[in-house]
N, C-alpha and C positions, 0 to 999 in steps of 0.2 A: 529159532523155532521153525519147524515143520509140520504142514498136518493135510496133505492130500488129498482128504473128505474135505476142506475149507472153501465152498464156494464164492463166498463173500467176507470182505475183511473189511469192517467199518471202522473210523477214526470219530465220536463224537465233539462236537463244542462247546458241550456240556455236559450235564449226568437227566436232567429229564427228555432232552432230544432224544439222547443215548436209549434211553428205557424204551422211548416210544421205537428206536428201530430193530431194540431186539427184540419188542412183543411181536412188532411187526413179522418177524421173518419166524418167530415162534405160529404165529396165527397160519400160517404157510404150509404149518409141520418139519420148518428147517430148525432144529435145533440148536438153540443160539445161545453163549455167555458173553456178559460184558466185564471185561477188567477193567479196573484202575489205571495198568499199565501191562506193557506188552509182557505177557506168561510166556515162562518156560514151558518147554513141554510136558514136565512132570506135573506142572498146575494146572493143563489145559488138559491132560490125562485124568486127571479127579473128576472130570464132568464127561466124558464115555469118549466119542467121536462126535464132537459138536459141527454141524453142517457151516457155520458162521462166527466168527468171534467178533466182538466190537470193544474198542479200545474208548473210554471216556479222559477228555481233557476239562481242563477248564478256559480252552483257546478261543472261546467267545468275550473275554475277562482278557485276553493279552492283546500287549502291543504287537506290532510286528516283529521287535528284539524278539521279545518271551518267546513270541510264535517261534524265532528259528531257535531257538537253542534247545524245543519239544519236538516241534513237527518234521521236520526230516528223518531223524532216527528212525520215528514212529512209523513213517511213509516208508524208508526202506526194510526196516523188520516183520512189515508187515505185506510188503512184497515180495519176501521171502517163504509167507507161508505157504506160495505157491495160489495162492486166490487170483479167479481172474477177474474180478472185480473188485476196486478200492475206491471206497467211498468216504468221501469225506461228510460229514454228516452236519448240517447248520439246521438252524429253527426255518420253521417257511414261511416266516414272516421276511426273512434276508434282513436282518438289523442289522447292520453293521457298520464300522466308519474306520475313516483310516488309521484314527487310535488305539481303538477295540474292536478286536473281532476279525482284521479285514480279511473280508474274501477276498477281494483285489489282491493281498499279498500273499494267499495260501494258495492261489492261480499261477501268481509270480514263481510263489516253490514248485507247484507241481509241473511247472514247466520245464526244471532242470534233470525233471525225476522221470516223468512220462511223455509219450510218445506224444506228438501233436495233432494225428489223426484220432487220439486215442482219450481225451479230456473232451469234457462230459461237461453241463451245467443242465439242472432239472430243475422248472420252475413251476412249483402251486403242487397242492396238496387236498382236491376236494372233498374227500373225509374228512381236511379238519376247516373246512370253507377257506382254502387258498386257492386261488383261480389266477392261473399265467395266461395272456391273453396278448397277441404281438409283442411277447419281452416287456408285457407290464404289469404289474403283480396286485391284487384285488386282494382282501381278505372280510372275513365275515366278523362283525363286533358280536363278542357273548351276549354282552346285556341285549342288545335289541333286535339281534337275529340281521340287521341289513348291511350288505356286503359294499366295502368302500374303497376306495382306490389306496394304496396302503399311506401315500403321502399325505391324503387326508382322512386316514383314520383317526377313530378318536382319540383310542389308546396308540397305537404303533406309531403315528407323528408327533408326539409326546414323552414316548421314552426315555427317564431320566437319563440313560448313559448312551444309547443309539437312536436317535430318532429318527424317523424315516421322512426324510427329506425332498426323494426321488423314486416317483414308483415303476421309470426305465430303468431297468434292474442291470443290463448293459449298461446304462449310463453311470448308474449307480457302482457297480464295482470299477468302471473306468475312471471315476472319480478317487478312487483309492489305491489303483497301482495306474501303471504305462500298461494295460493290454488290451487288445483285440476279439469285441468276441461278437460272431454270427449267430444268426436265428434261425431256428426252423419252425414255424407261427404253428399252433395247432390242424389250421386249415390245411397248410401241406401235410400234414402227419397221417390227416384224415381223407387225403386225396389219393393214396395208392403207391404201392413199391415206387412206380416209376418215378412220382412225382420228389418222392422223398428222396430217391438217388443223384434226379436230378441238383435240386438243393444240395445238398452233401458233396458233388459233386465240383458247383461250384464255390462253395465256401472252402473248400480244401483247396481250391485253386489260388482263391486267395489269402492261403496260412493263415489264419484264425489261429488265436491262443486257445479258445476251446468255441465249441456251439452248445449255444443255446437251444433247448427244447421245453414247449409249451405245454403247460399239465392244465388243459381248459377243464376235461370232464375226464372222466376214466376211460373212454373208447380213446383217448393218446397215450393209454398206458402201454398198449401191446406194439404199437410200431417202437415205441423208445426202447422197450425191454428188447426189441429186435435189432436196432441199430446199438444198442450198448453192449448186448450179448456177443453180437459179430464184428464188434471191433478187437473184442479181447481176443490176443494170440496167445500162445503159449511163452512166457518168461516176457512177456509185455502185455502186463493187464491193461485192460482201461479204468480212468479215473473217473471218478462222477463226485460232481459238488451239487448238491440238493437235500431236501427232506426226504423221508419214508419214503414220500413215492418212487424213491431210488428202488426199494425193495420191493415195493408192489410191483412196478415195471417189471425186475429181472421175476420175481415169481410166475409170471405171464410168460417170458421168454422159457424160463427152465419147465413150466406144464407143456410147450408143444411139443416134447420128448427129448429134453437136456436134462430129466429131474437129478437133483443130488443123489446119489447115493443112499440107500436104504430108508431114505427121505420120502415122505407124502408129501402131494401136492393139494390145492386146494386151499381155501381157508376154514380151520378147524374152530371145532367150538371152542368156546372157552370155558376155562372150569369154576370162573364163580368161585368165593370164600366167602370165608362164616364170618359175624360181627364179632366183636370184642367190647368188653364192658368199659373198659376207659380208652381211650385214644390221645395221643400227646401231639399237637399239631402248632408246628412254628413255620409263620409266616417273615419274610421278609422282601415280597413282591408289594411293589406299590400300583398294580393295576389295580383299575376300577374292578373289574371284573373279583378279581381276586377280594377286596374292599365287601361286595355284594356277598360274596360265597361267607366272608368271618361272619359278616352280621345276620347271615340267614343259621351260621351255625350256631348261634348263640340265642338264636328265637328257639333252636332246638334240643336246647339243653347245656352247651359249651359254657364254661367256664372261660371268660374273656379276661384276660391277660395282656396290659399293654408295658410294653418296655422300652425304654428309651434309649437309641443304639449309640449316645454319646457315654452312657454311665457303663454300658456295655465295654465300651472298649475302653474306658477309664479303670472300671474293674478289672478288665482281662489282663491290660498292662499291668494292674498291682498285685496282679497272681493271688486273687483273695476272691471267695466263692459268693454269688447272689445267694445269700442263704434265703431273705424274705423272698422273692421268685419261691425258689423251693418250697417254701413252706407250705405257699399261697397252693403249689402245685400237689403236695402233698394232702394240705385241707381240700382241695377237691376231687384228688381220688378216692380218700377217704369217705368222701359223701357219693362216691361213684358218677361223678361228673368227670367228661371227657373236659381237654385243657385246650383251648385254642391261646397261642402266645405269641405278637406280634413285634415289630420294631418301627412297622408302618402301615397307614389302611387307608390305601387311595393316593394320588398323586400329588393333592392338596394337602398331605399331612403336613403339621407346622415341625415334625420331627424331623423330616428331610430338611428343612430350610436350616435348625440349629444343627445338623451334624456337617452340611456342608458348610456352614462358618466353621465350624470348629475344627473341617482337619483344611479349610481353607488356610489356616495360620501356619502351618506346615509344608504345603504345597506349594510346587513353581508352579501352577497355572489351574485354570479354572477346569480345563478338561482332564487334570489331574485329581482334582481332588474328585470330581464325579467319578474317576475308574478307583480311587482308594476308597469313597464308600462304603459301595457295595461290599468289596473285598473284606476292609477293616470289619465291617458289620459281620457277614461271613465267617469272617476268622474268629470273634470274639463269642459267635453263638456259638459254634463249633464248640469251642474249648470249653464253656457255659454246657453244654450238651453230654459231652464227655463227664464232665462232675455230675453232673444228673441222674445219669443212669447207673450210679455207683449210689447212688444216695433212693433213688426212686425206682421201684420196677415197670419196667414199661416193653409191653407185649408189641405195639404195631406205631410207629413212629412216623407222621407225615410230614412232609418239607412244601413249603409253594412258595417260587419263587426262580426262575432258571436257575442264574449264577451264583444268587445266595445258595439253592440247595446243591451245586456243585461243586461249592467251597465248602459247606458243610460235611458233604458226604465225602472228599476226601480227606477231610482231616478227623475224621472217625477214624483213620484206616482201614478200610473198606479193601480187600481183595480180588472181591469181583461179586457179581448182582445176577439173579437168575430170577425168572417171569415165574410170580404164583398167578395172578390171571390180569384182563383188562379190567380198568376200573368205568371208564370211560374214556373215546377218541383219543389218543395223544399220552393217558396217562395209563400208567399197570402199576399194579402191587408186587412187589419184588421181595425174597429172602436175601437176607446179608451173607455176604462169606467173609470170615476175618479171623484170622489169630487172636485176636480181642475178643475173650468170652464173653466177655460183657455185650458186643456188637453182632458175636456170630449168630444168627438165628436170626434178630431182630427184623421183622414184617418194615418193610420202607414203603410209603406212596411219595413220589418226587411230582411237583406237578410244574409247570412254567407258569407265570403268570395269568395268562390269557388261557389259560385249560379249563377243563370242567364245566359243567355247568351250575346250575343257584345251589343246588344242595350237595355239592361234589363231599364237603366236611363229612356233614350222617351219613352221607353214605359208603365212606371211605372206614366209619364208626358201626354202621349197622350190616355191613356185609353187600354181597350182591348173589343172585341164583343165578344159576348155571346158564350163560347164552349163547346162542345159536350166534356163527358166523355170518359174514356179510355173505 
């Protein structure tokens, strides 16, 4: 695949990160789609000359194996589209461990792939309250608005399947592979060309696997987009491992006169969509936050639906359909109540405890059956999802939840996801592209966990009016 207008070529770790970096580069005026998997040209020719493509994995979900037998292909097909920028795309919270997810090992690959002046790590994201501050990573809780260091967050040092253990985010990915990585603190960012050359200067002296760069406030967005702008050469992009503010950053570098191609710069408004009379919304996020958001939707009208992800995947292995679910979902569109359907609500749910017994009998090890969970659970609503929408009609489809909705949404088979507008920070309302008539058209909000805020559900249900850019 080839495409010369492609300024930016992302790789996401999920499908809700994913969304949030192609609204991102949409909000920009770069024209952005994400696939499932890397397009032909004829399929990336159905959407005009797109300024950006992004590729969604579910690489926050694999071991290190899984990782290589995805991410190299991906890394070099997607160096071929001639992009000088390759972004590997993770949550900004940085979850990760050496089982799942590791960025320590996706540094490991892209060491064999990219230049060593030319590796990238962007840390904090303060649109969505992620704050890097000397290589140590702060994030802000939904529910209470106060910003915690992430090892003793509430929610992120908690994480069923990644907890964050270490908020030296260098320490942290050194924990997960053999590599080397430098800082360059916000204070220097925000001290001047020279200071930053200096730095750079000597961290390349001393071969670093990549450097690290601090996302304190947004005034360290313009020096990064400067240094990662001007490392890329031509047939040797640079690599960047971080969140959106990957894209904020280069958007800053390509407005001081690099803009793409018949590309606007700036961030545009957003277009806002209309509400919908029912809404069909499956949870399988066990944050609080998330917890808060089903029960403020159910004060609102939702129809709460709980499901138990061991009958779930007992069902799916007997290839026989939840018909009472259905019905239940049926009797309240019928009465024109939206569907909120869970598999758990909160950390404390007693339904985690019984599904990790139950695929613990199966499992060599305890951090095995936490990564087959989620997955199992994933996999069994999927297929539960797919009989539903053949049996029930359903206009705009939400998922919360990171890995559950990016095991769900590939096994819809999903095509590729284009931006109808922002819902809120982090999360956009997307139209589906698929071969599956059943799926093509269908309105998706994908949220992560820790997204949205109390009434993210109604309003994802009642619409939002047209908003002005930051």
């Amino acid at each position: 695949m080839s495409a010369a207008d492609i300024r930016l070529a992302f790789v996401g770790d999920d499908f809700t990160g994913s969304i949030d970096t192609m609204e991102t580069l949409n909000s920009f005026g770069i024209s952005t789609v994400l696939f499932l998997d890397v397009p032909d040209a004829a399929l990336v020719a159905r959407f005009g000359k797109p300024g950006a493509i992004g590729i969604a994995t579910e690489a926050r979900a694999m071991s290190p194996s899984e990782m290589d037998n995805v991410l190299p292909k991906i890394l070099a097909d997607l160096i071929n589209t001639g992009a000088p920028v390759i972004h590997y795309k993770i949550c900004s919270t940085f979850d990760s461990s050496r089982h799942s997810g590791s960025i320590g090992h996706v540094l490991s690959l892209a060491s064999t792939i990219f230049d060593v002046d030319r590796r990238w790590i962007v840390l904090g994201q303060p649109n969505l309250g992620r704050y890097g501050v000397f290589g140590t990573l702060f994030a802000r809780m939904g529910t209470d608005g106060d910003v915690y260091r992430i090892d003793r967050h509430p929610s992120m040092s908690r994480h069923p399947i990644t907890p964050m253990h270490e908020a030296d985010i260098p320490k942290h990915i050194q924990m997960q592979a053999d590599v080397d990585i430098g800082v360059i603190n916000y204070l220097s960012l925000r001290s001047g060309k020279q200071r930053i050359d200096d730095c750079l200067l000597a961290l390349k002296t001393e071969s670093r696997d990549a450097i690290l760069l601090d996302v304190a406030d947004d005034d360290c967005l313009n020096p990064i987009g400067n240094l990662i702008g001007e490392s890329a050469r031509e047939g040797n992009p640079a690599f960047v491992i971080g969140p959106s503010s990957v894209e904020q950053a280069m958007a800053t570098y390509w407005e001081q006169g690099d803009p793409p191609p018949s590309k606007k710069t700036g961030r545009t408004s957003q277009s806002g969509f209309a509400g919908v009379e029912r809404l069909l919304a499956v949870s399988g996020s066990a944050s609080p936050i998330t917890a808060e958001q089903i029960d403020h939707a159910v004060s609102q009208g939702f129809t709460e639906i709980a499901v138990n992800p061991v009958d779930l995947i007992r069902r799916s292995q007997d290839l026989t359909v939840n018909t009472s679910v259905i019905q239940q979902i049926q009797k309240a569109f019928k009465a024109g109540n939206s569907v909120i359907l869970h598999t758990c609500k909160g950390p404390a749910d007693s339904r985690l405890v019984e599904l990790a017994e139950f695929l613990s009998e199966t499992s060599d090890s305890v951090e095995a059956a936490a990564l087959e969970a989620g997955t199992s659970t994933a996999k069994a609503m999927a297929k539960f999802i797919n009989e539903l929408l053949l049996a029930v009609p359903v206009e705009r489809l939400c998922l919360a939840g990171g890995d559950f909705s990016s095991a769900i949404a590939r096994n819809m088979k999903l095509s590729a996801l284009s931006v109808i507008s922002l819902i809120s920070p982090g999360v956009s309302l997307c139209i589906a592209h698929s071969e599956n008539p059943v799926v093509d058209g269908l309105e998706l909000a994908l949220k992560g966990g820790q997204m949205g805020k109390l009434n993210y559900f109604s309003k994802v249900r009642d619409g939002l009016e047209k908003q002005t850019g930051s």
